[in-house]
C-alpha positions as a Markdown table, in Angstrom:
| # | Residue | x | y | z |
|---|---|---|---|---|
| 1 | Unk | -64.2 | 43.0 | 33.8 |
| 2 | Unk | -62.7 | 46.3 | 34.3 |
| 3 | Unk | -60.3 | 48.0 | 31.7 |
| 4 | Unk | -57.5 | 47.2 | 34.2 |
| 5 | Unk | -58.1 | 43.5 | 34.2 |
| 6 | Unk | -58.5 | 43.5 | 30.3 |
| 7 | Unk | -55.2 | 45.2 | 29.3 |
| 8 | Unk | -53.5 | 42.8 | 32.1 |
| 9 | Unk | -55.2 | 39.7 | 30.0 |
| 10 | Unk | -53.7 | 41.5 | 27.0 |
| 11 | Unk | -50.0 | 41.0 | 27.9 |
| 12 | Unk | -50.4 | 38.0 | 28.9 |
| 13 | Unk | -51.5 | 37.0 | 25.6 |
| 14 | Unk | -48.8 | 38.9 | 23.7 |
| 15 | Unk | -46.3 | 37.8 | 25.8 |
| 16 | Unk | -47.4 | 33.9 | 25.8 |
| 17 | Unk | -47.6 | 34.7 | 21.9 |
| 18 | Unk | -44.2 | 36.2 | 22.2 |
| 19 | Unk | -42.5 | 33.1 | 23.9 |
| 20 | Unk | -44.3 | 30.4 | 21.4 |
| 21 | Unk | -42.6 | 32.4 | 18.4 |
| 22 | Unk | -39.2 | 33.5 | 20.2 |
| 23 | Unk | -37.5 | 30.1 | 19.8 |
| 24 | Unk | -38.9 | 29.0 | 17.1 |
| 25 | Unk | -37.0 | 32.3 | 15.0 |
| 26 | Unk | -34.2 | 32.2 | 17.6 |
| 27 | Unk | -34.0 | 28.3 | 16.0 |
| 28 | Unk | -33.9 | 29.3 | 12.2 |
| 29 | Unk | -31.2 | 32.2 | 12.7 |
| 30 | Unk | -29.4 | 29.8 | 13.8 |
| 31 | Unk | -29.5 | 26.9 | 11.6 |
| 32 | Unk | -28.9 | 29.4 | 9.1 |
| 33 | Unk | -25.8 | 31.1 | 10.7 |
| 34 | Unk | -24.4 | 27.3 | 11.2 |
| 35 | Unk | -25.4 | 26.9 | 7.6 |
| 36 | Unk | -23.3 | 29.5 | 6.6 |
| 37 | Unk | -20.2 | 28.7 | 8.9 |
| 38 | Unk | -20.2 | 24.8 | 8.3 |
| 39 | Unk | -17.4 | 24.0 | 6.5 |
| 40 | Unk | -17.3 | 21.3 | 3.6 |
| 41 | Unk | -14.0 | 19.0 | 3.2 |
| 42 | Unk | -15.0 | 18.7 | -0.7 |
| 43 | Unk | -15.7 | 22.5 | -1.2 |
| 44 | Unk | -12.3 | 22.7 | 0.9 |
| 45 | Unk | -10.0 | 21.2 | -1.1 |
| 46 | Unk | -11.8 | 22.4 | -4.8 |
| 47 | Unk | -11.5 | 25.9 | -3.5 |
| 48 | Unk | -7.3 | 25.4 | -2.0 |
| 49 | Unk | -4.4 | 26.5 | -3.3 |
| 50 | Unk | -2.7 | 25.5 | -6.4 |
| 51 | Unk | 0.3 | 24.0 | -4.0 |
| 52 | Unk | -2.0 | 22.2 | -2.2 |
| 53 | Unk | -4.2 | 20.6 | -4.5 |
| 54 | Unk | -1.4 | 19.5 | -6.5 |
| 55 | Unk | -0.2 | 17.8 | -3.2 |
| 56 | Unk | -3.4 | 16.4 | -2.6 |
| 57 | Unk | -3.4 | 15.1 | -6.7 |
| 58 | Unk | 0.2 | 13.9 | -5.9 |
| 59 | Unk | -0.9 | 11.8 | -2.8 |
| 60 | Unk | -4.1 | 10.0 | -4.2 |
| 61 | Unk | -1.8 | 8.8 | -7.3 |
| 62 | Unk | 0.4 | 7.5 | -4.9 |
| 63 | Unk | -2.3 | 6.0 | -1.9 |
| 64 | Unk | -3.9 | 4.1 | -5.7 |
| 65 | Unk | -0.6 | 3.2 | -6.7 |
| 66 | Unk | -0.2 | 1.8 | -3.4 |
| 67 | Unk | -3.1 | -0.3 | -3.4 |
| 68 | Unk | -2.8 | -1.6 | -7.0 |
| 69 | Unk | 0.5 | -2.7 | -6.2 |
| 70 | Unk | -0.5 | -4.6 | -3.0 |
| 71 | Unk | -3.3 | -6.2 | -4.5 |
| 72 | Unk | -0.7 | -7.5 | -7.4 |
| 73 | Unk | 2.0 | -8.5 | -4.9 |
| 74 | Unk | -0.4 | -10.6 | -2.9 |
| 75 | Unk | -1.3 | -12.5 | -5.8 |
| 76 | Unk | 2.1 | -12.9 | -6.9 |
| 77 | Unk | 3.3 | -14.4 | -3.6 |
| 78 | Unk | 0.5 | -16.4 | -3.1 |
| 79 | Unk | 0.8 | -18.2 | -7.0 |
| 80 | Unk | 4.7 | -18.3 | -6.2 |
| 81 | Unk | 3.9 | -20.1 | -2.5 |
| 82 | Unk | 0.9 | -22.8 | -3.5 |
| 83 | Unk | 2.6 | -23.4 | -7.0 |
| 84 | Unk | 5.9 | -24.1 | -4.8 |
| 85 | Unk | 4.5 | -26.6 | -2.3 |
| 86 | Unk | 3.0 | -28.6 | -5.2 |
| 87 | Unk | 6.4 | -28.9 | -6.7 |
| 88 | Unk | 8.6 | -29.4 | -3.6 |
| 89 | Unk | 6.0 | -32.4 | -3.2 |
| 90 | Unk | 6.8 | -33.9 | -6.4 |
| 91 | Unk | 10.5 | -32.9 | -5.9 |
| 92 | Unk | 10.8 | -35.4 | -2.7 |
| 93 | Unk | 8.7 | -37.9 | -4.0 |
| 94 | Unk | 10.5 | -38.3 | -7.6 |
| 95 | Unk | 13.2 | -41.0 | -7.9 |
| 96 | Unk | 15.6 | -38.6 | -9.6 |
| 97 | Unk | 16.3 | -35.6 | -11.5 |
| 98 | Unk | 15.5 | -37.2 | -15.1 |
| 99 | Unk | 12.0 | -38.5 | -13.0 |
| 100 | Unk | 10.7 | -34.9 | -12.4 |
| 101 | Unk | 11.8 | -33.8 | -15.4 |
| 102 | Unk | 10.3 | -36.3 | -17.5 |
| 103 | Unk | 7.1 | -35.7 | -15.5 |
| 104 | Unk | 7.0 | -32.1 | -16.8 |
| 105 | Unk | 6.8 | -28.8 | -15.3 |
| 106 | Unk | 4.1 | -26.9 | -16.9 |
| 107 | Unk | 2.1 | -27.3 | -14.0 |
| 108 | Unk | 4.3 | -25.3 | -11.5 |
| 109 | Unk | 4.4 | -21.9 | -13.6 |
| 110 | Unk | 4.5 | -20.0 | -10.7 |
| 111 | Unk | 7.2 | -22.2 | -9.0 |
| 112 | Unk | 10.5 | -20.1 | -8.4 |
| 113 | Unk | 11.9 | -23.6 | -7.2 |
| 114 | Unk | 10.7 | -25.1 | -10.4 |
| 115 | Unk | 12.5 | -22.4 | -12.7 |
| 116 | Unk | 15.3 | -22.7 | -10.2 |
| 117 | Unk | 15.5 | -26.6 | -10.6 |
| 118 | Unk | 15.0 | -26.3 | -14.6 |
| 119 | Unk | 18.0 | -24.3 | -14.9 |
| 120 | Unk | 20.3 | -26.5 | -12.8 |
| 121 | Unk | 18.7 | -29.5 | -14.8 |
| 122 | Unk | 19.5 | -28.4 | -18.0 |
| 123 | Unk | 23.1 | -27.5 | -17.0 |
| 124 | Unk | 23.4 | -30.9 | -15.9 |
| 125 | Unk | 22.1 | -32.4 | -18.8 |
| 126 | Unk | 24.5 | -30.0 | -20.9 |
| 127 | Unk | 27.8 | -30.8 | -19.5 |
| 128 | Unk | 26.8 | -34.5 | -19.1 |
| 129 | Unk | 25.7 | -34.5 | -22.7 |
| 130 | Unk | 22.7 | -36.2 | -22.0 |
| 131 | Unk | 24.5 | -39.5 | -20.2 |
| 132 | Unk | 21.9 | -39.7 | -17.7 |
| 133 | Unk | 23.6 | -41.3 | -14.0 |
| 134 | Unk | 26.8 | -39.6 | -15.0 |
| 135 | Unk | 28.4 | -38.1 | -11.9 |
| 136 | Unk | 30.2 | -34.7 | -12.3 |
| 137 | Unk | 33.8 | -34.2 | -11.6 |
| 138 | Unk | 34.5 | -31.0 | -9.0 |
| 139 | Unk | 34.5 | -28.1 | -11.5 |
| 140 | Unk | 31.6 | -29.3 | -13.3 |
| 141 | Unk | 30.0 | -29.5 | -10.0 |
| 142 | Unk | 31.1 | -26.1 | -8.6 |
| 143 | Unk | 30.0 | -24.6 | -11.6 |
| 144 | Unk | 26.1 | -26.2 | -11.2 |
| 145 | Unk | 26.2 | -25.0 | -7.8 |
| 146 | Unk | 27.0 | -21.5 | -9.3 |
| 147 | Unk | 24.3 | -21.7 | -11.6 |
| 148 | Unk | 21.6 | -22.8 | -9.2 |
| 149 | Unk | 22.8 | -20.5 | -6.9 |
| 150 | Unk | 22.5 | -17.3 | -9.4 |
| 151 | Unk | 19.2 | -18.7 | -10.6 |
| 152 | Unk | 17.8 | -18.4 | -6.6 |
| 153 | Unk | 19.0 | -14.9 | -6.7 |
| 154 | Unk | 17.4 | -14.1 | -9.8 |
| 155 | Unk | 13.9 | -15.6 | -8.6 |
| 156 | Unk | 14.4 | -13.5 | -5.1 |
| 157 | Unk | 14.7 | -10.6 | -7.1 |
| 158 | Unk | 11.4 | -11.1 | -9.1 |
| 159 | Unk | 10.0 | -11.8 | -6.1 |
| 160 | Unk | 10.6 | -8.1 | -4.5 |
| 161 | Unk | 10.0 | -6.3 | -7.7 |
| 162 | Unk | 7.7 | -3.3 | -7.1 |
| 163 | Unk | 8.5 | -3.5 | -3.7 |
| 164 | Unk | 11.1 | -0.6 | -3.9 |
| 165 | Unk | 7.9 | 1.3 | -4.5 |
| 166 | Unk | 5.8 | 0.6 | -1.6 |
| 167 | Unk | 8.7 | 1.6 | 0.4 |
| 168 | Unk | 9.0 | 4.9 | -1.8 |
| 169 | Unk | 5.5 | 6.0 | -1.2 |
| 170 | Unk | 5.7 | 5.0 | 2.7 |
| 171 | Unk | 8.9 | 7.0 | 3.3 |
| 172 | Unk | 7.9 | 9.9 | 0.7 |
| 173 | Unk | 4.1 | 10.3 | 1.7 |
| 174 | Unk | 4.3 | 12.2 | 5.0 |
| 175 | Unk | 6.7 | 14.7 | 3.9 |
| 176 | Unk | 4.8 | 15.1 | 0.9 |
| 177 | Unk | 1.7 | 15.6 | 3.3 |
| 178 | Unk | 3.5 | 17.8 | 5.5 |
| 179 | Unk | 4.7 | 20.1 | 2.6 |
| 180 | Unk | 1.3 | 20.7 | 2.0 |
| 181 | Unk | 0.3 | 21.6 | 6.2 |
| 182 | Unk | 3.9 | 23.9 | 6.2 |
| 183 | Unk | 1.9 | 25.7 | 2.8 |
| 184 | Unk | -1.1 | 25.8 | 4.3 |
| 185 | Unk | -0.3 | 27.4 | 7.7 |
| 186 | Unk | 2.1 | 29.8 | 5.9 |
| 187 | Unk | -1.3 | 31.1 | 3.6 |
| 188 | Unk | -3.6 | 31.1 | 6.9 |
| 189 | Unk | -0.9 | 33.8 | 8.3 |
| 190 | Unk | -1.0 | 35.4 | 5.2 |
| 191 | Unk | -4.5 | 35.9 | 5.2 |
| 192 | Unk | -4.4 | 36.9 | 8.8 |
| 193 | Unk | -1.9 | 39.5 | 7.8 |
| 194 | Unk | -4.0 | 40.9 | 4.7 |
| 195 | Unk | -7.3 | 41.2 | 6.2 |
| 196 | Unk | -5.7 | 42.5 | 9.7 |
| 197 | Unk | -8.0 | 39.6 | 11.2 |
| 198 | Unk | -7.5 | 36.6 | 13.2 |
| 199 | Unk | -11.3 | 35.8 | 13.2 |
| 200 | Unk | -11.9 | 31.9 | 13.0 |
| 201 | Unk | -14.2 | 32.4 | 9.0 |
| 202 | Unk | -10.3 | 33.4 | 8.2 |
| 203 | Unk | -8.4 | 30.9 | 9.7 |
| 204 | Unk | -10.3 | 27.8 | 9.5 |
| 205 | Unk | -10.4 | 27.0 | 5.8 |
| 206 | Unk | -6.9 | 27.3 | 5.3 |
| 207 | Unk | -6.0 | 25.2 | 8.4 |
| 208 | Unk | -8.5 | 22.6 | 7.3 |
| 209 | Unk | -7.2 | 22.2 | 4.1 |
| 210 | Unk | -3.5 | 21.9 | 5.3 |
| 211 | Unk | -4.7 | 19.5 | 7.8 |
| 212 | Unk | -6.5 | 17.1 | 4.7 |
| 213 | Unk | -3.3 | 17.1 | 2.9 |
| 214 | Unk | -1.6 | 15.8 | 6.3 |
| 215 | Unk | -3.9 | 12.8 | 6.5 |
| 216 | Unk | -3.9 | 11.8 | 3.0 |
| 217 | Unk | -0.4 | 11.5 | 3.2 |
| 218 | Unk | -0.7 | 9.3 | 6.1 |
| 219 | Unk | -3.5 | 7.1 | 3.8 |
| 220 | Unk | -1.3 | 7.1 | 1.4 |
| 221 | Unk | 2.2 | 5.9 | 4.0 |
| 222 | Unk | 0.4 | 3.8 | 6.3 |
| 223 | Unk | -0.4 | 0.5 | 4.2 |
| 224 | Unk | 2.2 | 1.3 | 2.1 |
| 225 | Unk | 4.9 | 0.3 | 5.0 |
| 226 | Unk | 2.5 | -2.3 | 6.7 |
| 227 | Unk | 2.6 | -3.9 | 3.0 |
| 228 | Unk | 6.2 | -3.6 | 2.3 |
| 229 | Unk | 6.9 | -4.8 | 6.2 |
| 230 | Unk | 5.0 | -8.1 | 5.5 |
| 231 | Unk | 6.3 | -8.6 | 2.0 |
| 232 | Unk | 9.9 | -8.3 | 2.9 |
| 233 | Unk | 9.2 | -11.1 | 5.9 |
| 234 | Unk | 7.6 | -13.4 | 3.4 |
| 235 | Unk | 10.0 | -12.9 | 0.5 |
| 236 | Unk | 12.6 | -13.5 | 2.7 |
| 237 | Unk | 11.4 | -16.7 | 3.9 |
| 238 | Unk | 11.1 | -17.8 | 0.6 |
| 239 | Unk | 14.7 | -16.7 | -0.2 |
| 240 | Unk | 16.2 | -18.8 | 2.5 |
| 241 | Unk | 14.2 | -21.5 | 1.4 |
| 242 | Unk | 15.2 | -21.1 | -1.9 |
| 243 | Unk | 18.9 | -20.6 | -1.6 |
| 244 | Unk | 19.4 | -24.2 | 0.4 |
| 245 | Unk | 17.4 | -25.4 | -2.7 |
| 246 | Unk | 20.1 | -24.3 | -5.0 |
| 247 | Unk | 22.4 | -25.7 | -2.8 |
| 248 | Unk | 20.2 | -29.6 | -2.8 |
| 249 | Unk | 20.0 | -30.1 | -6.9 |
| 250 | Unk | 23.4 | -28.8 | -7.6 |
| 251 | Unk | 24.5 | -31.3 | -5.1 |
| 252 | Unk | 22.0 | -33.9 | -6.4 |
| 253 | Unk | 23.3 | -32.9 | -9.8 |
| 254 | Unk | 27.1 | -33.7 | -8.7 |
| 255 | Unk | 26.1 | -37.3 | -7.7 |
| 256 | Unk | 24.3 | -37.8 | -11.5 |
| 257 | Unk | 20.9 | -36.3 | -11.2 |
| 258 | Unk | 19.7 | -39.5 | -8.1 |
């Protein structure tokens, strides 16, 4: 082999060796620079503003507060609704007023017809003096309308309590959210303005973190107005329900409690 054909075998060997190591470095630098560029919704918002973390404190109180109250209306609705059809059951199938009552109604705690048909009951019972099969003259009877009638009210009212709230959080939320983008923006262009640089390292954490509070606002809306939406439809149904109820044992109550 002449000296020629060696030092051409040489560079061939550094440059294979050259190729087999390029990528492999080429590969780290950059894992590291996209190490160093990743950006971290946690570190985001522990390292925002003091405007927009207490916006971001403000909206997780309120997406909780949401869910707490959802999880406590459900059950409330649902004891009212299977408490209800046990006693409108035993409502059409007892002989009389004096029947149902006699029978007890410790068993429909959850009942609003039950508290509804407890107060028209004992208004009976009061003007009749306990006569039982005693018919009611017009006043009397108006009057036990009037009573059953504010009694339905009262129980529709119970019904949508802590529902005022839901719709609070679902109409407050975004805006509360959107404060928080408006601040966030605004401190991006700040930043921009006091560096004299528009490069993305600049830019990008502030636009993230006004973007977070955005969507936690809309966690925080979104089930709160799907909850209050379906709520309002079923306490509603139960209202109607319950006002024609009023209406039946004040007009049973009229002919003597039959």
């Amino acid at each position: 082999m002449t000296s020629y054909e060696a030092l051409e075998a040489a560079n061939v060997v550094t440059a294979s060796l050259g190729v087999a190591l390029q990528p492999e470095g080429a590969a780290a630098s950059g894992a590291a620079a996209g190490a160093e560029t990743r950006l971290d919704p946690v570190q985001l918002v522990l390292h925002a503003s003091i405007p927009v973390k207490l916006v971001l404190v403000v909206l997780v109180a309120f997406s909780v507060l949401c869910w707490i109250v959802i999880f406590a209306k459900a059950l409330h609705l649902m004891r009212a609704r299977g408490d209800s059809e046990r006693f409108m059951k035993a409502f059409d199938s007892a002989g009389s007023l004096d029947a149902l009552a006699q029978q007890g109604l410790s068993g429909f705690k959850g009942s609003p017809f039950a508290r509804i048909f407890a107060t028209g009951y004992d208004e009976m019972v009061r003007l009749t003096k306990g006569e039982r099969g005693r018919r009611l003259d017009d006043a009397q009877g108006t009057h036990v309308e009037s009573i059953t009638r504010r009694a339905a009210a009262s129980e529709v009212t119970h019904l949508e309590s802590w529902m005022s709230l839901l719709g609070t959080i679902g109409s407050t939320a975004p805006f509360i959210g959107l404060f928080g983008t408006v601040y966030g923006i605004m401190d991006a262009f700040l930043s921009i303005g006091n560096q004299q640089s528009a490069n993305l390292p600049v830019v990008a954490p502030k636009i993230a973190e006004a973007l977070i509070a955005t969507a936690i606002g809309l966690v925080a809306a979104i089930p709160s107005v799907m909850a209050y939406n379906y709520f309002s439809r079923r306490v509603g149904e139960l209202a109607d329900i319950m006002d024609a109820f009023a209406a039946d044992v004040a007009s049973r109550a009229k002919l003597g409690g039959v």
